[in-house]
C-alpha positions in Angstrom: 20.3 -49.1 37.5 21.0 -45.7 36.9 18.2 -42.9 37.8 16.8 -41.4 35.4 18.0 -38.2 34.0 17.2 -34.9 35.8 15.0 -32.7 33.3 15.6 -28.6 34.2 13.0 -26.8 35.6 10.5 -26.2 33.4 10.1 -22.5 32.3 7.8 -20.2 33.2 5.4 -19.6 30.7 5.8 -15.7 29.5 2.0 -14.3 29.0 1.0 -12.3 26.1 2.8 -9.3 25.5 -0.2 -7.3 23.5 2.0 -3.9 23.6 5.3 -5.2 22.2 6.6 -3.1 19.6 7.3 -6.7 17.4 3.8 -8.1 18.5 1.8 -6.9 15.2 5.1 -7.1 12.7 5.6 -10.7 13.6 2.1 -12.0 12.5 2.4 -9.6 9.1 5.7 -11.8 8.5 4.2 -15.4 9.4 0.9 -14.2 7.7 2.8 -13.3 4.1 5.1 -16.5 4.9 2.0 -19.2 5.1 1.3 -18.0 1.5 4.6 -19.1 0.2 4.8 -16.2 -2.8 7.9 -18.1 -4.0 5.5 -20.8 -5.8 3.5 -18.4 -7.7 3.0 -18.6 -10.9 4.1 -16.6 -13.7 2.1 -17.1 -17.1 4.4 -14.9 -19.4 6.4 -18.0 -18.4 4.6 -20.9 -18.9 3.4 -20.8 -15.4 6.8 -21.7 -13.8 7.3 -20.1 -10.5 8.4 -16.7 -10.1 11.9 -16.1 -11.2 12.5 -14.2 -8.4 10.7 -13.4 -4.5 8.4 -11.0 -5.4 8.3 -7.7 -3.5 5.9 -6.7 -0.9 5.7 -3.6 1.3 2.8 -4.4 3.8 1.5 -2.2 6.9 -0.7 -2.0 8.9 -2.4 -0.4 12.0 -4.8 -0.9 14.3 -7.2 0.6 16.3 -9.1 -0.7 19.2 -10.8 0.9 21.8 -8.5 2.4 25.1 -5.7 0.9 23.3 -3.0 3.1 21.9 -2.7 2.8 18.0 -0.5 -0.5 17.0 1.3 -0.1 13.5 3.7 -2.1 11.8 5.4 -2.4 8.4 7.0 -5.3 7.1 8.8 -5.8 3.4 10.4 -8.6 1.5 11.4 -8.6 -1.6 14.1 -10.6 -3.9 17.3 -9.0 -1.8 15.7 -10.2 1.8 13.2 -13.1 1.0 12.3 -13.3 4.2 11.2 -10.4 4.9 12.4 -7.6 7.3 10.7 -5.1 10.1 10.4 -1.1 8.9 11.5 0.4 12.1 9.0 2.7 13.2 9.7 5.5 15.9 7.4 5.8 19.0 5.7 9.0 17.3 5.0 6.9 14.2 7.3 8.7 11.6 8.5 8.0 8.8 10.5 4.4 8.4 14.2 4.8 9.8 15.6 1.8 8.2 14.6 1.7 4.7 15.6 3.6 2.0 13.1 3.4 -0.6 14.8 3.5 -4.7 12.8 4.1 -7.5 11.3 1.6 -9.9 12.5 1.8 -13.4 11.6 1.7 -16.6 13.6 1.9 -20.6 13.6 3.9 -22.9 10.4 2.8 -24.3 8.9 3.2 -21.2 8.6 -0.2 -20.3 8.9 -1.3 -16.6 11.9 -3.2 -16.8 13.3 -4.2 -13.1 10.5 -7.2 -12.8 11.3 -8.5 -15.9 12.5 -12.6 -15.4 16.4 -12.6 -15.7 16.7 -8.8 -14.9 20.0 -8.6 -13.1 19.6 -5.8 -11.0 23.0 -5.1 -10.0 23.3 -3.7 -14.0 20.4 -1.2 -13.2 21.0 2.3 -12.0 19.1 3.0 -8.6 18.0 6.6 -7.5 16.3 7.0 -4.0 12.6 8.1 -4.5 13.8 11.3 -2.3 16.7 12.8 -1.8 16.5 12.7 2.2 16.1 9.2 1.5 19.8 8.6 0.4 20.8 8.5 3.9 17.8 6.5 5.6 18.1 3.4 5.9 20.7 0.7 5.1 17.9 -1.3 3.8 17.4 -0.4 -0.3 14.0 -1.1 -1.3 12.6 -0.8 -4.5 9.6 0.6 -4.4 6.7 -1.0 -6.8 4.8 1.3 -8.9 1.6 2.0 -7.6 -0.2 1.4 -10.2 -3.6 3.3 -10.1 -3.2 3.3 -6.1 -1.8 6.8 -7.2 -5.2 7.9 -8.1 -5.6 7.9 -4.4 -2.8 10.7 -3.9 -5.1 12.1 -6.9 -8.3 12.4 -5.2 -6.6 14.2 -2.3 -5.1 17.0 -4.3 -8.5 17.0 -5.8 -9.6 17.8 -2.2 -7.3 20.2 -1.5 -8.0 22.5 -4.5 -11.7 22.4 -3.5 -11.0 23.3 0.3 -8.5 26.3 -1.2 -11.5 27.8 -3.5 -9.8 26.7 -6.7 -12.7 24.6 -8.1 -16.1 25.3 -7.0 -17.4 21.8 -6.5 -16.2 17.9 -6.7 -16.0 17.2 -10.7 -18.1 14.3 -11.2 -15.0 12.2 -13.1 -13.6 11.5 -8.8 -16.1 8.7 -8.3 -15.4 6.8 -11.6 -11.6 7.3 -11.0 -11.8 5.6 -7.5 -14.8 3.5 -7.9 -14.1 1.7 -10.8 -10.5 3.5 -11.7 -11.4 5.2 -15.1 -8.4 5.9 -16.9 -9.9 8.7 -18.8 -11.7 10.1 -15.6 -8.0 10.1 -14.0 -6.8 12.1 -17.2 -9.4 14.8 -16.7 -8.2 15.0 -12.9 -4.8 15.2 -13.9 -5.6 18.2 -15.9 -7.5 19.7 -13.7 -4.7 20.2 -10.9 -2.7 21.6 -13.6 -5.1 24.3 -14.6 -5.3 25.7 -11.1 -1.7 25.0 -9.9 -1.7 22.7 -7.7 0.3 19.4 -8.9 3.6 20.3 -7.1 2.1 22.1 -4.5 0.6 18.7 -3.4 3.5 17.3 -4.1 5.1 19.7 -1.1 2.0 19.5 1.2 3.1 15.4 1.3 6.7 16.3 2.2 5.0 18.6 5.0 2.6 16.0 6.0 6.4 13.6 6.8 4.9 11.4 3.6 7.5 12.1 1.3 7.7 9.1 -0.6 4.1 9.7 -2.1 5.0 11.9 -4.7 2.7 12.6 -7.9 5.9 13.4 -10.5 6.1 14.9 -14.0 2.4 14.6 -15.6 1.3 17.0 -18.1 -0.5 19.6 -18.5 -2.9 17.9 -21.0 -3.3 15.3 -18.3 -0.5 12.5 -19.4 0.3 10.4 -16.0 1.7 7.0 -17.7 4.5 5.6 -18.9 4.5 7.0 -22.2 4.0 10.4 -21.0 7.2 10.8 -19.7 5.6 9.9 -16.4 4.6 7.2 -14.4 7.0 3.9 -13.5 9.7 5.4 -11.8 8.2 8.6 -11.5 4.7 8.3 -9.1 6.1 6.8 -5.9 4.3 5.8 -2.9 5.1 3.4 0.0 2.6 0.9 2.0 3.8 3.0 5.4 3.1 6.2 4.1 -0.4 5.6 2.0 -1.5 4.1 5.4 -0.4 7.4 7.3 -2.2 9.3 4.3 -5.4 7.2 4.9 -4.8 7.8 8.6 -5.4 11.5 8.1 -8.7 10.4 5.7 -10.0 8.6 8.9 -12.3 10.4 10.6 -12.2 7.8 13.3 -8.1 7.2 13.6 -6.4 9.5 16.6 -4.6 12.0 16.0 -1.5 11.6 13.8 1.2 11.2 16.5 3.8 12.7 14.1 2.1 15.4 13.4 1.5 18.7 15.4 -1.8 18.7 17.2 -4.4 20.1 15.2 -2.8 19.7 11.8 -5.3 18.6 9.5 -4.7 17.1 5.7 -8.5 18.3 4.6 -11.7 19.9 6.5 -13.6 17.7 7.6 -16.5 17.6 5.1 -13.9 17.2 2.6 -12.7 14.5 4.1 -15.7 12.4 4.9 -16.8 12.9 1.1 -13.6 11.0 -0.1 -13.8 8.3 2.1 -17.8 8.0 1.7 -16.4 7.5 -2.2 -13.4 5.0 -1.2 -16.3 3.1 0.2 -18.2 3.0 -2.9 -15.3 0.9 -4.6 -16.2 -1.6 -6.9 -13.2 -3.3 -7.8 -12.3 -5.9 -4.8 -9.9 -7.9 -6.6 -6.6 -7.5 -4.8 -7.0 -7.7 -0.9 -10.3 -8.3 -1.3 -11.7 -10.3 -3.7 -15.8 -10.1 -4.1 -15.8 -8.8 -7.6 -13.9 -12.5 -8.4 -16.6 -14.6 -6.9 -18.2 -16.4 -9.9 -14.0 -17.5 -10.8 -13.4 -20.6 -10.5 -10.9 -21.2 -7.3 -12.1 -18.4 -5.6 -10.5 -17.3 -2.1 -11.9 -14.6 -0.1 -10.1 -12.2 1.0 -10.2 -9.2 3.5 -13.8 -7.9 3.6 -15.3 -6.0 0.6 -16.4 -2.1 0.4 -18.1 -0.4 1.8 -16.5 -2.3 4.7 -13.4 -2.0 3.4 -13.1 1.8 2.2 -10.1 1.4 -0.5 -8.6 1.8 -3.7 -6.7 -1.2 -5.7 -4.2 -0.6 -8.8 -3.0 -3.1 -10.7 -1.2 -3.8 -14.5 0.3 -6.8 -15.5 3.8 -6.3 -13.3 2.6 -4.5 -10.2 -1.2 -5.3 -8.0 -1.4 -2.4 -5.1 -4.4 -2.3 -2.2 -5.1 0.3 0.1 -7.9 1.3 2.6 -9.7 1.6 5.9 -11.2 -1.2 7.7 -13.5 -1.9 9.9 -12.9 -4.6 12.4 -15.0 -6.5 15.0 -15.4 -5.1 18.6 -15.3 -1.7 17.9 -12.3 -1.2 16.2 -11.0 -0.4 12.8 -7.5 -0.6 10.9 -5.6 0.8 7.5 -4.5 -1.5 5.4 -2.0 -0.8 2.3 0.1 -3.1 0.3 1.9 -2.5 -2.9 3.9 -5.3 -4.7 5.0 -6.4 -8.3 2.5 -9.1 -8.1 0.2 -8.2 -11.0 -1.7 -9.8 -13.6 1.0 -11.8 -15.1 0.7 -13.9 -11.8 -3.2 -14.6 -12.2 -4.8 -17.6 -12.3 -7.7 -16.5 -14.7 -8.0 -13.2 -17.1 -10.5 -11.7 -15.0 -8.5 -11.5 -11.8 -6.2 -9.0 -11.0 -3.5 -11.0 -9.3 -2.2 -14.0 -8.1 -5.0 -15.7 -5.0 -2.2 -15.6 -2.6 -3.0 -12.0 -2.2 -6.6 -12.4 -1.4 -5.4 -15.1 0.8 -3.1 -13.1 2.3 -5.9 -10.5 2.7 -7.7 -13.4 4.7 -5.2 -13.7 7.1 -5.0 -10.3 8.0 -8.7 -10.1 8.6 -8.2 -12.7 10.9 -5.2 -11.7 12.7 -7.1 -7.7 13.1 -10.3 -9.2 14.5 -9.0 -10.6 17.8 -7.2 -9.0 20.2 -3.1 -9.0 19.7 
């Protein structure tokens, strides 16, 4: 009778590494992978699933108490389904492995890269900067924000009040973030042409290392969409870069590590005024998802305002989330997310997405409130 076999030693278990650089990234990729995005429906289509992995840029990070900040960035998108990590340096700069491309639209201003049998190797690519072209091996093509941009809007709002151009916040900035007024947004569109200050904020983001949120080619007479000569493929912004712009809205957050000390985006009162208003928001129906309670398959998501100080966008190709949150034990986080997940993808006419991004917003509520 032969003994039985030998087993090898038996492994030490390796405890929890809570400061690995991959700790935080990893759970963003299992989180968006347990809500398998590649079954979502798409209604223009009879509600057969997506043609195509939808894209997702996702960061986050986190702040707990004697901890150093933890901040991750992961993307996926039809070219690498399952997903890959934005490498972030130690100071938390800009990514160094993505370049980010524009998002396109026709002639007729229609957003045309999303569209279900788009080829994309027949579509011409620019990077969303020119430093850009050299970044990364990774392309990216970076979703339109959809009214996330009004965001980017506020703060040049901001910045024209703490330079003396206007004399007081115009009442159309809590209608534009609260419940995104379109016509409120036209009026603030205006307005930063009248006193100058469209490209100039424009340039203070490329100062600030957030060059891929860029507010390009409005008009004068406030145009910002498509049809403008603006919008798709013109008013870029990235999830790592809208949370390092909410970063410097956070009264709470460290100081920005890529920053020099003592650089500031807005004072201070100007600053706690636009958050006190991205608290106000109305609309959680993208990450969050209170405003969708009385539809029928309701998920919940990430909390609602004013927990949850944001700003959604969303059109029928592209759903977009962004905010500060604050998270159990002291601590807090910034959220952002922009995708081409929008209403096509819905389950009912008065949601703004598929649930699986609610759901997704769940999961990262869960992962931020214990300790990583």
């Amino acid at each position: 009778m032969h003994p039985p076999p030998r087993r090898p030693p038996a492994r030490p278990t390796r405890p929890n590494r809570p400061n690995r650089p991959d700790t935080l990234a990893q759970r963003l990729l299992h989180a968006v992978h347990a809500q398998d995005f590649a079954a979502t429906p798409d209604h223009w289509h009879g509600g057969a699933a997506i043609a195509n992995f939808p894209s997702l840029d996702l960061a986050v990070a986190l702040f707990e108490p004697g901890q150093p900040p933890r901040c991750a960035n992961v993307l996926f998108s039809r070219e690498f389904p399952q997903g890959v990590v934005g490498e972030i340096g130690a100071r938390g700069g800009a990514l160094r492995n993505v370049r980010f491309d524009r998002d396109v639209q026709d002639a007729k201003g229609q957003s045309i890269a999303w569209q279900s049998g788009r080829n994309w190797r027949q579509l011409t690519w620019q990077p969303v900067t020119a430093r850009a072209a050299g970044a990364g091996t990774l392309r990216f093509v970076a979703p339109y924000p959809a009214s996330l941009l009004k965001l980017m809007l506020a703060v040049g709002v901001g910045l024209a009040l703490d330079r003396g151009l206007i004399a007081e916040w115009p009442a159309a900035l809590a209608p534009m973030i609260t419940v995104s007024d379109n016509d409120a947004t036209t009026e603030l569109v205006a307005l930063l042409h009248r006193v100058g200050l469209v490209d100039a904020l424009n340039a203070r983001f490329a100062e600030l290392d957030l060059a891929t949120l860029q507010l390009n080619d409005t008009q004068p007479d406030g145009g910002w969409r498509n049809a403008d000569g603006s919008g798709v493929g013109h008013i870029h912004m990235t999830a790592w870069d809208s949370v390092r712009l909410l970063w410097l809205l956070d009264a709470d957050a460290p100081p920005a590590p890529w920053l020099a000390a003592g650089t500031q985006l807005l004072q201070a009162a100007t600053r706690d005024h636009l958050r006190g208003v991205l608290q106000r928001q109305q609309l959680d129906h993208v990450l969050s998802s209170g405003s969708l309670r009385d539809v029928p398959g309701w998920l919940p998501g990430l909390p609602d305002a004013p927990a949850f100080a944001h700003k959604t966008g969303s059109t029928d190709n592209y759903a977009s989330d962004a905010g500060i949150l604050r998270t159990e034990g002291g601590g807090h986080a910034i959220v952002a997310l922009l995708s081409n997940l929008g209403a096509r993808y819905a389950p009912d006419p008065r949601c703004a997405t598929t649930w699986r991004l609610p759901a997704l917003g769940a999961a990262i509520a869960r992962l931020l409130g214990r300790p990583l």
